[in-house]
N, CA, C and O atoms as a MOPAC input file, in Angstrom:
PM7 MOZYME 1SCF
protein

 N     87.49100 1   102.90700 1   110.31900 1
 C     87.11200 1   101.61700 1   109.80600 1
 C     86.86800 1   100.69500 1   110.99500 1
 O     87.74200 1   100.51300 1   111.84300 1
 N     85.61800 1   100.09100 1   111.05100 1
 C     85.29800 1    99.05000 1   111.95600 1
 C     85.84100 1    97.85700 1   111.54200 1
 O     85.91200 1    97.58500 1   110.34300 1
 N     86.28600 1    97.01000 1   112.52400 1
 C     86.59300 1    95.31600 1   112.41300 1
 C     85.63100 1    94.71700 1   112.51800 1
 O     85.12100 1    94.87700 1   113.62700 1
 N     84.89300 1    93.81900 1   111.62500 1
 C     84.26200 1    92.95300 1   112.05000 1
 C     84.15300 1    91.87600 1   111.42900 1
 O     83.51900 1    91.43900 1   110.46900 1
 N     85.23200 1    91.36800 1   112.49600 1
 C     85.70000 1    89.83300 1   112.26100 1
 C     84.92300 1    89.41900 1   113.55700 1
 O     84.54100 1    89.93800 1   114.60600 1
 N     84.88700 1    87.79100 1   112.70500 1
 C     83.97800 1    86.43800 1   113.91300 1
 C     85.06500 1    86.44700 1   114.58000 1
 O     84.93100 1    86.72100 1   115.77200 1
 N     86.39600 1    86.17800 1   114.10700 1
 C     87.33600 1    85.43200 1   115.05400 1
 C     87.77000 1    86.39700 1   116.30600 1
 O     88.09500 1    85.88100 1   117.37600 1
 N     87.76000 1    88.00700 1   116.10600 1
 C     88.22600 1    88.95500 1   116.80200 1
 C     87.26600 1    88.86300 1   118.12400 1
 O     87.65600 1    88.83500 1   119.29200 1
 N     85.45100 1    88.81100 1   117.49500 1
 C     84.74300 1    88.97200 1   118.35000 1
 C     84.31600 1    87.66600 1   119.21400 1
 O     83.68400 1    87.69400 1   120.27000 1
 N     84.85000 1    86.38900 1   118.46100 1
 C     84.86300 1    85.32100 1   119.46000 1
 C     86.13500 1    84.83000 1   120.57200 1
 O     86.24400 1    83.94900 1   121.42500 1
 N     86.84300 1    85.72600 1   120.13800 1
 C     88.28800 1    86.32900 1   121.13300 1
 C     87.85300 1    86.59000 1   122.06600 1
 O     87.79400 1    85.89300 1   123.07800 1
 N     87.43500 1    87.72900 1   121.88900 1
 C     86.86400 1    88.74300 1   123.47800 1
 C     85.64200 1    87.95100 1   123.69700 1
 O     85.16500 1    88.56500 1   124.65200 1
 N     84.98400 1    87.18500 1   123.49500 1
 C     83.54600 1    86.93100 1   124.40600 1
 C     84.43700 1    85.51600 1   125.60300 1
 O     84.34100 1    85.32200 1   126.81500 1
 N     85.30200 1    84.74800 1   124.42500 1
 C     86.22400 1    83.89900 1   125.15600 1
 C     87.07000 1    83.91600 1   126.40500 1
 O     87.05700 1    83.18600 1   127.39600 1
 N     87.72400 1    84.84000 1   126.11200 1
 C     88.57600 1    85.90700 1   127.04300 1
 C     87.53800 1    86.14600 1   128.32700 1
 O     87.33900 1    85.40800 1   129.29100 1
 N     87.05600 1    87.19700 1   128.06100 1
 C     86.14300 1    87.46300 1   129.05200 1
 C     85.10800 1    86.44700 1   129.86800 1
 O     84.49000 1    86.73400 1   130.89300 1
 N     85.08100 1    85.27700 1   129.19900 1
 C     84.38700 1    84.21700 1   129.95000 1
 C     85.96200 1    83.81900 1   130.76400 1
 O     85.89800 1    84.40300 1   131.84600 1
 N     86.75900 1    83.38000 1   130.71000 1
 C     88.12600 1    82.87000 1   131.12200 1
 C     88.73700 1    83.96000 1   132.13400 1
 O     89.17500 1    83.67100 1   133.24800 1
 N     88.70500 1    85.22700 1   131.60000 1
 C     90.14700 1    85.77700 1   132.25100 1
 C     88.79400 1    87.14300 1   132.79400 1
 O     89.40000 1    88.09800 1   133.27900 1
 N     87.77700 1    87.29600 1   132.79600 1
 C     86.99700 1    88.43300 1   133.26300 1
 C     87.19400 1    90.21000 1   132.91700 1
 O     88.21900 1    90.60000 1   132.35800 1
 N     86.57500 1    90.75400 1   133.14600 1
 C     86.84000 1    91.96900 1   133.18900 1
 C     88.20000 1    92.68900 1   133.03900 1
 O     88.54100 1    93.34900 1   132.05700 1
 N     88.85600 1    92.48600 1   134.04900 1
 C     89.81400 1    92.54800 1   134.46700 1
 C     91.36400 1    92.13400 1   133.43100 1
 O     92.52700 1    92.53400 1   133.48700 1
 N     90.86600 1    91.46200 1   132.81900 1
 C     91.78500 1    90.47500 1   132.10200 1
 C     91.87000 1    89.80700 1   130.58900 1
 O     92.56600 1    88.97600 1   130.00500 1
 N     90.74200 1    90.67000 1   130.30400 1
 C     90.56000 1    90.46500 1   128.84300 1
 C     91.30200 1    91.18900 1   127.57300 1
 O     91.73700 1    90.83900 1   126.47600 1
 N     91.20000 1    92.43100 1   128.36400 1
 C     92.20200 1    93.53500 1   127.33000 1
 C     93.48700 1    92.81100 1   126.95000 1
 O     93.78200 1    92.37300 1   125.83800 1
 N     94.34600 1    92.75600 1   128.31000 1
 C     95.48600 1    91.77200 1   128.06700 1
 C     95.79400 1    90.86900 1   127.05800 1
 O     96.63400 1    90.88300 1   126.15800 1
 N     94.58300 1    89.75700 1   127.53700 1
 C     94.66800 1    88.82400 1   126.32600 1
 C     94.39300 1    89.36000 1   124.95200 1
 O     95.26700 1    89.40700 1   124.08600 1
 N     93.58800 1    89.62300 1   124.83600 1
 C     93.17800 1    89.74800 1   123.37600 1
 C     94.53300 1    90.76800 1   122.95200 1
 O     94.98100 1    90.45400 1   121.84900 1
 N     95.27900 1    91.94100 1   123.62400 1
 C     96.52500 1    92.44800 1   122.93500 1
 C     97.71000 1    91.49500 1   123.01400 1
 O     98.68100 1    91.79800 1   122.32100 1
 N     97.78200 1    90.34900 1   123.77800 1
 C     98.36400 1    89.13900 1   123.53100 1
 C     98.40500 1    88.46500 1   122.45700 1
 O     99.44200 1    88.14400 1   121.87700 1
 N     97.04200 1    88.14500 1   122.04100 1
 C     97.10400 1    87.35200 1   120.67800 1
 C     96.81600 1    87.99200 1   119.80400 1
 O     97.19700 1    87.52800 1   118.72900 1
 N     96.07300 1    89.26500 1   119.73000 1
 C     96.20700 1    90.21800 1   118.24200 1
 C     97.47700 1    90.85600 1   117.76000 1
 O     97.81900 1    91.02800 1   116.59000 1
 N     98.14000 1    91.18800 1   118.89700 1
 C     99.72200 1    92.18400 1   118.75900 1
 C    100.91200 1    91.57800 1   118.84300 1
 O    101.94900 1    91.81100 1   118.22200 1
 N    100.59500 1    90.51400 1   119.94100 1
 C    102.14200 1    90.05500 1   120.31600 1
 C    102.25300 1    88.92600 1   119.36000 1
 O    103.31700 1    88.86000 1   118.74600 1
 N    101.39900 1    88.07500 1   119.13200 1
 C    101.43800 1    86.96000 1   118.84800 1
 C    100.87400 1    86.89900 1   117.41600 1
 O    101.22800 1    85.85500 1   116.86900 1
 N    100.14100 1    87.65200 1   116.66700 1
 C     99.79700 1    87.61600 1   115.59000 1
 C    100.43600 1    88.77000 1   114.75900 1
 O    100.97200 1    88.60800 1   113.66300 1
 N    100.29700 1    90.11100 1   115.50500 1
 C    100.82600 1    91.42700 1   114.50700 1
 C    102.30500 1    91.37700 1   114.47800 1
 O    102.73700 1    92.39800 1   113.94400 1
 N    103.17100 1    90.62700 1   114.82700 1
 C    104.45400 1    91.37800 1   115.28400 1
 C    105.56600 1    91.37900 1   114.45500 1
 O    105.51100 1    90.29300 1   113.87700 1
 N    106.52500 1    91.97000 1   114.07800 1
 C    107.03000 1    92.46800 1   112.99000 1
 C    108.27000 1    90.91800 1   112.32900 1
 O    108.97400 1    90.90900 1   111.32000 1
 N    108.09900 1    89.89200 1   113.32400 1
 C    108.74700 1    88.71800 1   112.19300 1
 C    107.63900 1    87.98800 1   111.48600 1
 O    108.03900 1    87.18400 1   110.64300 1
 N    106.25700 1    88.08900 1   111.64800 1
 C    105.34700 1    88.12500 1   110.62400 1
 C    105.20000 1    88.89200 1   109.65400 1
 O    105.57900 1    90.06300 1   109.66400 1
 N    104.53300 1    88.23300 1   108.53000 1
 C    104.30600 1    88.39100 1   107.40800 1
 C    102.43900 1    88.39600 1   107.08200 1
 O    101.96800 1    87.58700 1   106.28300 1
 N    101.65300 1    89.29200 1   107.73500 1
 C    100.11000 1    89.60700 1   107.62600 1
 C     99.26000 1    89.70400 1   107.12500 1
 O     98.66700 1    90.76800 1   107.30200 1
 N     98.67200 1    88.74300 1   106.23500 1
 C     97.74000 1    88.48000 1   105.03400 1
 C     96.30100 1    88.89400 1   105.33000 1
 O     95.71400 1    88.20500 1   106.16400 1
 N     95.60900 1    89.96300 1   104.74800 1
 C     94.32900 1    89.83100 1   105.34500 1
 C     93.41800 1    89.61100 1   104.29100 1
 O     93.36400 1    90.20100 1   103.21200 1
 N     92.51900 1    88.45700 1   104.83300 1
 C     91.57900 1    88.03600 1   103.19600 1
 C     90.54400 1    89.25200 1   103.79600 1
 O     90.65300 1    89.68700 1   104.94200 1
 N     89.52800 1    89.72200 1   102.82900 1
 C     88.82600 1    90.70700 1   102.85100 1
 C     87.63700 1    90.24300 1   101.72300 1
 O     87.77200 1    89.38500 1   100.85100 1
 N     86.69600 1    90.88800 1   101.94200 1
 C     85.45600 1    90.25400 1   100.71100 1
 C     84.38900 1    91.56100 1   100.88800 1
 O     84.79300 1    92.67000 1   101.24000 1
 N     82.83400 1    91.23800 1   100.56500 1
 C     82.05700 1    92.12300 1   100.78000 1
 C     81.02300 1    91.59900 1   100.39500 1
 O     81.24800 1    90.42200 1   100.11500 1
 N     79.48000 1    92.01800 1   100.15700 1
 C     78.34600 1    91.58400 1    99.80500 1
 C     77.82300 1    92.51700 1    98.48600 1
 O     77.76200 1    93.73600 1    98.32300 1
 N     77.52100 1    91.51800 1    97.74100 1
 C     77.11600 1    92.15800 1    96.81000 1
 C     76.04900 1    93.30400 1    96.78600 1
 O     75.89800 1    94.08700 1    95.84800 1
 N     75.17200 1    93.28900 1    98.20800 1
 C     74.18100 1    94.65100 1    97.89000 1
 C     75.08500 1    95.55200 1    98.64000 1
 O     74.46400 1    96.60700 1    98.76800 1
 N     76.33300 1    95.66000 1    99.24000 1
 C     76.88600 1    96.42400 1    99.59300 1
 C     78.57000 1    96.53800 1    99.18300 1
 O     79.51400 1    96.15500 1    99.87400 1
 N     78.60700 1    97.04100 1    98.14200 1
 C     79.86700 1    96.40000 1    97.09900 1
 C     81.35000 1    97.75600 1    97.79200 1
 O     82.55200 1    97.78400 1    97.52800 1
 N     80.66900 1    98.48800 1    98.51900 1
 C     81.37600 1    99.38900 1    98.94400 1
 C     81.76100 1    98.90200 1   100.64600 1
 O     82.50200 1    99.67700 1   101.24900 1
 N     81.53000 1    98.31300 1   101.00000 1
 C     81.73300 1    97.81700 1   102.68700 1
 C     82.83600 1    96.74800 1   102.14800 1
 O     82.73500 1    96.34200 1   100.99100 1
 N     83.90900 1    96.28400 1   103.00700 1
 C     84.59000 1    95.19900 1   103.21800 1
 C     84.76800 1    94.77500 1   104.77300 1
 O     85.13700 1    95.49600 1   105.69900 1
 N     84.36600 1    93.26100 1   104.80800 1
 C     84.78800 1    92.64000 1   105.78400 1
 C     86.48300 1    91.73700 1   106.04400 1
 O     87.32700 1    91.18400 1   105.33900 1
 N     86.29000 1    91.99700 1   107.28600 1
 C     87.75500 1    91.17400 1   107.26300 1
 C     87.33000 1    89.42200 1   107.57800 1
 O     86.73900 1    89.03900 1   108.58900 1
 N     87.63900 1    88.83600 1   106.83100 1
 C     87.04400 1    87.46200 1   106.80500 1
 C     88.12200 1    86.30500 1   107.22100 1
 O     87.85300 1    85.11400 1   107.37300 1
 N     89.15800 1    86.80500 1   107.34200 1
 C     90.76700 1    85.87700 1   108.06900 1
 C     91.97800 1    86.44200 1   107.90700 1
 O     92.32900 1    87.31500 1   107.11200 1
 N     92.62000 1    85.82900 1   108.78300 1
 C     93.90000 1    86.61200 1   108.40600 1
 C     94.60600 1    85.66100 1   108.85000 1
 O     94.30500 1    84.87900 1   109.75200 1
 N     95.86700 1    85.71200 1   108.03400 1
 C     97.25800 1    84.59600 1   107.70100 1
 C     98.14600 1    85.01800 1   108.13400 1
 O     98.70000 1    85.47000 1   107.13200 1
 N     98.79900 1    85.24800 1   108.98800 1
 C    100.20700 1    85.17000 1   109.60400 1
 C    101.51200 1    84.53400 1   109.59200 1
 O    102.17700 1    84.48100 1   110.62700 1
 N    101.89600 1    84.08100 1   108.57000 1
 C    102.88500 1    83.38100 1   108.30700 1
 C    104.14500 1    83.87400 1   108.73800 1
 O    104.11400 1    85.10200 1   108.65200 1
 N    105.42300 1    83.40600 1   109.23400 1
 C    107.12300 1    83.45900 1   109.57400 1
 C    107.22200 1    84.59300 1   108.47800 1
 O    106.40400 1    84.63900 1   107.55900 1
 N    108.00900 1    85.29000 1   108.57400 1
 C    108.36000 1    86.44900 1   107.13300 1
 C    109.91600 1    85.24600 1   106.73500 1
 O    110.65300 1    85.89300 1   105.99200 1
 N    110.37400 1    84.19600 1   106.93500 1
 C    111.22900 1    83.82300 1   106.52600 1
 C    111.00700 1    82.58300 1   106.14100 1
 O    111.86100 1    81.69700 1   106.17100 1
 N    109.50200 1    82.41000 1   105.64300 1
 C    109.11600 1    81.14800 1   105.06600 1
 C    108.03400 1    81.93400 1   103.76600 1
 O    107.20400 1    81.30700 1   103.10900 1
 N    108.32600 1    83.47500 1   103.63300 1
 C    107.35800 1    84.15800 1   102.62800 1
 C    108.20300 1    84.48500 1   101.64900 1
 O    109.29300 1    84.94000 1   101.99700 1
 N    108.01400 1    84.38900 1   100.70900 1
 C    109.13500 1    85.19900 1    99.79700 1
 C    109.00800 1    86.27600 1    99.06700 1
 O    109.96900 1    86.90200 1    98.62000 1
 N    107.02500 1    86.77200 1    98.77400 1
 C    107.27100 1    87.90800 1    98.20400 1
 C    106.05200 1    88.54500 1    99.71900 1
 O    105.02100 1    88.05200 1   100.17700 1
 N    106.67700 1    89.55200 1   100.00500 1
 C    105.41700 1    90.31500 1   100.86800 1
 C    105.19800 1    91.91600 1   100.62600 1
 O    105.46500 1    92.51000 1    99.58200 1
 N    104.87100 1    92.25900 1   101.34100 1
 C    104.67800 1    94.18200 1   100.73900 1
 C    104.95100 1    94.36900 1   102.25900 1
 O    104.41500 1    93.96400 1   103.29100 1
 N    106.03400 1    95.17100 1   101.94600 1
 C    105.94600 1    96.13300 1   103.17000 1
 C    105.20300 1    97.22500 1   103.86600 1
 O    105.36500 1    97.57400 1   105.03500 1
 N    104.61900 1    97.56900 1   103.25900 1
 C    103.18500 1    98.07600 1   103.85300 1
 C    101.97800 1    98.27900 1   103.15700 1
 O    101.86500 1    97.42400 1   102.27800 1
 N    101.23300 1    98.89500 1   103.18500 1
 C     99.83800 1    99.17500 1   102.66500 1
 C    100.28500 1    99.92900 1   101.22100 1
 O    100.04700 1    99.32100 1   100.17800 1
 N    100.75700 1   100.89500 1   101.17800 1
 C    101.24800 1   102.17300 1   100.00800 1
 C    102.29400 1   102.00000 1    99.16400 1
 O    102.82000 1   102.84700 1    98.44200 1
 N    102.65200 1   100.49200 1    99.33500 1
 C    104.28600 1   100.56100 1    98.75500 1
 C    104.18800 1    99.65500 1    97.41200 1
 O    103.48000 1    98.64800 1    97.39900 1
 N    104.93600 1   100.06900 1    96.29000 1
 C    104.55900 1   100.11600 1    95.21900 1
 C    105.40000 1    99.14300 1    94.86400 1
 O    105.42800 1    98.74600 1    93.69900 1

């Protein structure tokens, strides 16, 4: 599955204007992993699609909220 989020790909063009070559990977696993994925979050991802393509989904934002300001969340993808 491809990502293609604006915000992901205006990350890295950002990054890489700022921190170069060299220094972009970093960041962007800075603010996708450390700072957004990390397990006292709670990871909302809105998702949508286009109607001539009802089978594609985009990732269109994602919510990160404290997991101790959420009260109902799913612990993972499969869990019932």
């Amino acid at each position: 599955m491809g990502l293609r989020d604006w915000e992901a790909g205006e990350s890295y063009r950002k990054f890489f204007r700022q921190y170069g070559k060299d220094g972009v990977e970093e960041k962007l696993r800075e603010r996708w992993f450390d700072r957004m994925g990390t397990p006292e979050k709670a990871v909302h991802c809105f998702v949508g699609n286009v109607a001539a393509r009802p089978k594609t989904f985009l990732l269109l934002g994602l919510f990160y909220p404290r997991l101790d300001v959420v009260e109902n969340f799913q612990e993972s993808l499969f869990d019932l």
